[in-house]
C-alpha positions as CSV (number, residue, x, y, z in Angstrom):
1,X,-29.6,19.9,6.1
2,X,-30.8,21.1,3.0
3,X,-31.1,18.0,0.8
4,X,-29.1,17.7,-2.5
5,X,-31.9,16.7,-5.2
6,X,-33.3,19.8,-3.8
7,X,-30.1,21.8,-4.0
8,X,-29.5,20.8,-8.1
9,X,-33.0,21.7,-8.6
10,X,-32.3,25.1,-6.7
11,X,-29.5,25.5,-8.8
12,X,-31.2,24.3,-12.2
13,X,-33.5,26.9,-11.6
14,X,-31.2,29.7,-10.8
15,X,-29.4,29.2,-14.0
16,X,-32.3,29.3,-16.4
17,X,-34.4,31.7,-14.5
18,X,-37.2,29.3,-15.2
19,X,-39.4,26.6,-13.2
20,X,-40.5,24.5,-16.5
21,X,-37.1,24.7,-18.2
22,X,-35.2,23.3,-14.9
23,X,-38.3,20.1,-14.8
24,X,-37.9,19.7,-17.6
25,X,-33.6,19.0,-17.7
26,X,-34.1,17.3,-14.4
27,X,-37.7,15.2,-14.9
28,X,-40.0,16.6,-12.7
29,X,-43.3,17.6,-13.3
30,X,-44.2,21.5,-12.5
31,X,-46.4,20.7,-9.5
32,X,-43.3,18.7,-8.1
33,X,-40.7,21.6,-8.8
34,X,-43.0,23.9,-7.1
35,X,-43.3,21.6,-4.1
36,X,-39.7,21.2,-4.0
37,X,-39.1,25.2,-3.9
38,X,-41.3,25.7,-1.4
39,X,-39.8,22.9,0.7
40,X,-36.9,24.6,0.3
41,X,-37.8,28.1,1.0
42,X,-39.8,26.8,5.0
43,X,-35.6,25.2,5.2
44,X,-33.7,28.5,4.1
45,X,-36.0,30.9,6.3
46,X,-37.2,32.5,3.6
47,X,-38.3,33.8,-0.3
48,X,-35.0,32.5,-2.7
49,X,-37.2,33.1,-5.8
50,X,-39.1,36.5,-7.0
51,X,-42.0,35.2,-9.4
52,X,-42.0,37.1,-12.4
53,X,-44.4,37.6,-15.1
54,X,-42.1,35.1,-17.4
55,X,-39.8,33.6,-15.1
56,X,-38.2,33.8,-11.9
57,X,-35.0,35.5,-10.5
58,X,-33.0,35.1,-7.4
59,X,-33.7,37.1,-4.0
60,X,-31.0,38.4,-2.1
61,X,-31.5,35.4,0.1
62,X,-31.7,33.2,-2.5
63,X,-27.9,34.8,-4.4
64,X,-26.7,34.6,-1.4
65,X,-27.0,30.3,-1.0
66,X,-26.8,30.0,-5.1
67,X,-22.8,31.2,-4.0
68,X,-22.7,28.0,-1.6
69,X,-24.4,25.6,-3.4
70,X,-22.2,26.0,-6.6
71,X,-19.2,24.9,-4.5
72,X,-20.8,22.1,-2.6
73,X,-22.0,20.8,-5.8
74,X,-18.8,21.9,-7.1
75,X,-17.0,19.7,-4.7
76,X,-19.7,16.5,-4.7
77,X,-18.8,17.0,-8.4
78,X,-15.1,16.0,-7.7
79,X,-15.7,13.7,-4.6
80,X,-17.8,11.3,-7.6
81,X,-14.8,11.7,-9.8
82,X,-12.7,10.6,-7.4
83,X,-14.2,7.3,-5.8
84,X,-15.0,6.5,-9.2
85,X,-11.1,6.3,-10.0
86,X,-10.6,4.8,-6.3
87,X,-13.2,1.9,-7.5
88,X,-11.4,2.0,-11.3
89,X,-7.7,1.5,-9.3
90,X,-6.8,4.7,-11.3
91,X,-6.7,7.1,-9.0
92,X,-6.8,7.8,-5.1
93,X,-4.4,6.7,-2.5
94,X,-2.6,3.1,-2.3
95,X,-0.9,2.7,1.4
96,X,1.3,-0.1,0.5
97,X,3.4,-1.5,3.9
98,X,6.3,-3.8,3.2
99,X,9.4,-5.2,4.8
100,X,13.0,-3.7,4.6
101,X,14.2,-6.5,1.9
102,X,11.2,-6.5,0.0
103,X,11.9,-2.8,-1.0
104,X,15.3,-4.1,-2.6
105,X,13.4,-5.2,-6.0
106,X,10.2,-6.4,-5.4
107,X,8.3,-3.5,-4.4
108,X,9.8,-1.0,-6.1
109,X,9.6,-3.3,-9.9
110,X,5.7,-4.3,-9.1
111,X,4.9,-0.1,-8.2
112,X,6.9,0.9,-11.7
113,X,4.5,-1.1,-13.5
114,X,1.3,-0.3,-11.7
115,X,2.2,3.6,-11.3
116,X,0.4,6.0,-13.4
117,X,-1.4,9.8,-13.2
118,X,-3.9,10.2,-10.4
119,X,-2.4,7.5,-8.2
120,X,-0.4,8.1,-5.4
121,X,1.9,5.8,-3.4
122,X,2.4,5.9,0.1
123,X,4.9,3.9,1.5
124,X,5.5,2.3,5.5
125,X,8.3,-0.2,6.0
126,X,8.0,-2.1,9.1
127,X,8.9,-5.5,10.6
128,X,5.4,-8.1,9.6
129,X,3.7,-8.3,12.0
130,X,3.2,-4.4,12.5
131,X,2.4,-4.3,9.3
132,X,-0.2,-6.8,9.4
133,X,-2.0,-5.1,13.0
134,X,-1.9,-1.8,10.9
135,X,-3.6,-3.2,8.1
136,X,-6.2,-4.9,10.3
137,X,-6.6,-1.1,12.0
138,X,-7.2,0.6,8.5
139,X,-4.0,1.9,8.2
140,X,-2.9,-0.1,4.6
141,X,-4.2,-1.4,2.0
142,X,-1.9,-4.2,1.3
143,X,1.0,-5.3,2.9
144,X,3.7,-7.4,1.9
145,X,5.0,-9.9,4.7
146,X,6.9,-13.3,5.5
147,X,6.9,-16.0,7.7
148,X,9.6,-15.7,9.4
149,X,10.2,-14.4,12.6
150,X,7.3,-14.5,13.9
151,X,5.2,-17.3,11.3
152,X,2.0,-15.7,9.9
153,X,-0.6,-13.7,11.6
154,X,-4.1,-15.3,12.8
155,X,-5.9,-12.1,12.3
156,X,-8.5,-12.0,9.5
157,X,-6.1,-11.2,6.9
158,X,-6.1,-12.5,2.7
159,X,-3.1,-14.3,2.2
160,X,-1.3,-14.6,-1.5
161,X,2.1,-16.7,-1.7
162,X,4.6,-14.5,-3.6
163,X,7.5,-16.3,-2.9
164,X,9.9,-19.0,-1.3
165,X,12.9,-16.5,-0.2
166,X,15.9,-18.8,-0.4
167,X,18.7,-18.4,1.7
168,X,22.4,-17.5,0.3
169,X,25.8,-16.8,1.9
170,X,27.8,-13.8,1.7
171,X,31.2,-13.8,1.4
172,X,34.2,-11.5,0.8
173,X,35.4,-11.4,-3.0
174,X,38.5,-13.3,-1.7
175,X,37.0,-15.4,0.7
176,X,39.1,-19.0,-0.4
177,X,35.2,-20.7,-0.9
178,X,34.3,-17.4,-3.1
179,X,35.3,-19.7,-6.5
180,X,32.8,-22.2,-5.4
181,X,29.6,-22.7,-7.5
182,X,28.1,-24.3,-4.5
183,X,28.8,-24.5,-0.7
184,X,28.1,-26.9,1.8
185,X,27.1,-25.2,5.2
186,X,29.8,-27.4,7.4
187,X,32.8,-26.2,5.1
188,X,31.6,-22.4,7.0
189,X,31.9,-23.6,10.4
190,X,34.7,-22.2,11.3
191,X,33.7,-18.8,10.3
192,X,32.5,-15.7,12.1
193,X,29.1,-15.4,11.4
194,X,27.6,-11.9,11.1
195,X,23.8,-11.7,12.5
196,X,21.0,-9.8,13.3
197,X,19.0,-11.2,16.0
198,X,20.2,-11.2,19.9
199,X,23.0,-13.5,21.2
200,X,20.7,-16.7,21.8
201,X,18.0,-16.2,19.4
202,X,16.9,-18.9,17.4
203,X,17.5,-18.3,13.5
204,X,17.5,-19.9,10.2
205,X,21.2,-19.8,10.9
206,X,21.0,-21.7,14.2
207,X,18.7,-24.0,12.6
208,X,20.7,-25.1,9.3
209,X,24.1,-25.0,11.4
210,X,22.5,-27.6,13.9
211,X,21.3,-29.5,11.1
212,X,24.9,-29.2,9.6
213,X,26.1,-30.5,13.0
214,X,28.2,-27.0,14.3
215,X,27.1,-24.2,16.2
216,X,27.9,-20.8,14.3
217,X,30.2,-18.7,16.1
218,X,28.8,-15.1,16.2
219,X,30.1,-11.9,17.7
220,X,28.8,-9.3,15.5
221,X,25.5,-8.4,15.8
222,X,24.0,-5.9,12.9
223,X,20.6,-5.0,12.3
224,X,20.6,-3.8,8.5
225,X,21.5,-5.6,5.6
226,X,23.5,-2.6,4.7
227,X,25.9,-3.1,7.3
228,X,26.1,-6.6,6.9
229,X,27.5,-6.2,3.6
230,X,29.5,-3.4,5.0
231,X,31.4,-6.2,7.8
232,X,31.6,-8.8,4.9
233,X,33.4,-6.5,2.8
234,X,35.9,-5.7,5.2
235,X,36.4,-9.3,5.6
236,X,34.8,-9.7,9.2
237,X,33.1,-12.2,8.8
238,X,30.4,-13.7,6.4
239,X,26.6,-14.0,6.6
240,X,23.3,-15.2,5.4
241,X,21.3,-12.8,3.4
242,X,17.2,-14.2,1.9
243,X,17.5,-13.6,-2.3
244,X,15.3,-10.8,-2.1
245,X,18.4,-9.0,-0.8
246,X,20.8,-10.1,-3.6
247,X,20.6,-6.9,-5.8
248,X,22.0,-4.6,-3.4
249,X,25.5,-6.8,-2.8
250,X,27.7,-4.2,-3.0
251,X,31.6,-4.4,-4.8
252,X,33.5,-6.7,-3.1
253,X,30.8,-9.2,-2.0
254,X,29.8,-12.7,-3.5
255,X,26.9,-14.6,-2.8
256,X,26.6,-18.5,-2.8
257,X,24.1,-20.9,-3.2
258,X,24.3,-23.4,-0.1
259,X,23.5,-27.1,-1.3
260,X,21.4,-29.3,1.0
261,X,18.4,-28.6,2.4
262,X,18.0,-25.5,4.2
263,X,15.6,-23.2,6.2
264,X,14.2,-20.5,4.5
265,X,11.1,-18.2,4.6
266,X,8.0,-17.4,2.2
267,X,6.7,-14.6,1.7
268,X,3.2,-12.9,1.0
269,X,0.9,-10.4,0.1
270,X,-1.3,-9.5,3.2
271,X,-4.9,-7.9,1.8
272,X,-7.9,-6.9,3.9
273,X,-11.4,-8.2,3.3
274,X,-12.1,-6.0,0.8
275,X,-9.3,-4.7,-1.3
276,X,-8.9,-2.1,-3.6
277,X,-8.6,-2.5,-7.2
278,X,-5.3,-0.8,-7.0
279,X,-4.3,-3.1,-4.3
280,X,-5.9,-6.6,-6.1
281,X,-3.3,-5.5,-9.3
282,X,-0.4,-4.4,-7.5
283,X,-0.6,-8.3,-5.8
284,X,-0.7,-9.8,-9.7
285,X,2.4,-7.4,-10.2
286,X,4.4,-9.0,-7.3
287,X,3.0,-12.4,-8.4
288,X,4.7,-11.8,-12.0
């Protein structure tokens, strides 16, 4: 490996066709320039210089590296400019991983303020605790997760509250409670209950409907929020949907705020031990 002090030296030297002048830009005295050279001359096999009465030129050995080392140096060059932007936040790559709901507002608003030239956005969405295993493997640099299914992972991650992700109902636009500024959970007992999670699963829904003294009856099981809100419109049945959802209720769809206390699920920002500065902002973002 031919060392890269050396290699700006060699190249210093090539330019101005002069021991002394390339010292002198880089700070070495001329007994150290010549040590250098011929350090560097035993490693390339060979004469890269022809002393000259006033100056040296390049041998054919010594053209032939100058071509290589201008692109290594080229390309260390760029490598510098780039960590430095990584280490800035301004630049480099931010592998953000988030949850399907999440990327109904709060991702996308927090990335609109934090984007900007040189930094690019790559994107997983994934259930939590996937997300959380591939940023313990390296695979993100911040993640943002909840609580609820599965609670919150015991791996080594950095944990920032965002949110407490209250739960509403959805209803269909004529639904006889859709007039209703608030609704109590045992006035939808009778309903057919739209849900996501297999026939005998506990939910949030199971949870406030036993605490509201009635079992839900279900029937339709549907894994996107999409198609939820496709059932409720067709008025199928009704269903619980967390706020971070509530800016994609389609025409045709109200949602109500449930009184008492209820379930619901918080959700975070998921960092590794040491962040990026990209990362550290877009978390203040999703604070704000």
């Amino acid at each position: 490996m031919l060392e890269m002090n050396a290699l700006r030296l060699f190249d210093e030297i090539a330019r101005s066709g002069s021991f002394t002048a390339a010292g002198e830009l880089l700070g070495y005295t001329q007994s150290a320039v010549s040590r250098r050279v011929a350090a560097l001359e035993r490693e390339a096999g060979g004469p890269l210089f022809e002393r000259l009465a006033r100056g040296v030129r390049l041998t054919p050995a010594g053209t032939a590296l100058h071509r290589h080392v201008v692109g290594v140096l080229e390309r260390l060059e760029r490598a510098g400019e780039e960590l430095a932007a990584i280490h800035r936040g301004t630049g480099g790559t931010l592998r953000i991983g988030s949850f399907s709901t999440a990327n109904v507002h709060l991702v996308p608003s927090a990335l609109r303020r934090l984007a900007r030239p040189g930094l690019e956005v790559q994107l997983v969405e994934g259930l939590s605790p996937v997300l959380v295993e591939r940023l313990n493997a390296g695979a993100l640099d911040v993640a943002v997760i909840s609580d609820y299914p599965a609670g919150l992972p015991t791996s080594p991650v950095g944990l920032v509250p965002l949110k407490e992700d209250e739960l509403l109902v959805a209803l269909p636009s004529e639904h006889r409670l859709a007039a209703s500024d608030e609704i109590e959970l045992a006035d939808l007992a009778g309903e057919t209950w739209i849900e996501a999670a297999p026939r005998g699963q506990p939910t949030l829904l199971t949870q406030a409907a036993t605490a509201a003294g009635f079992t839900p009856r279900g029937g339709l099981r549907v894994a996107e929020w999409s198609g939820k809100f496709g059932f409720v419109t067709a008025g199928l049945g009704v269903t619980l949907v967390p706020e971070l959802a509530a800016r994609a209720v389609p025409e045709g769809v109200v949602l109500k705020r449930l009184s008492g206390s209820l379930p619901s699920r918080r959700v975070y920002a998921a960092l590794p031990p040491s962040p990026l500065p990209a990362a550290l902002e877009l978390v203040e973002l999703l604070k704000q």
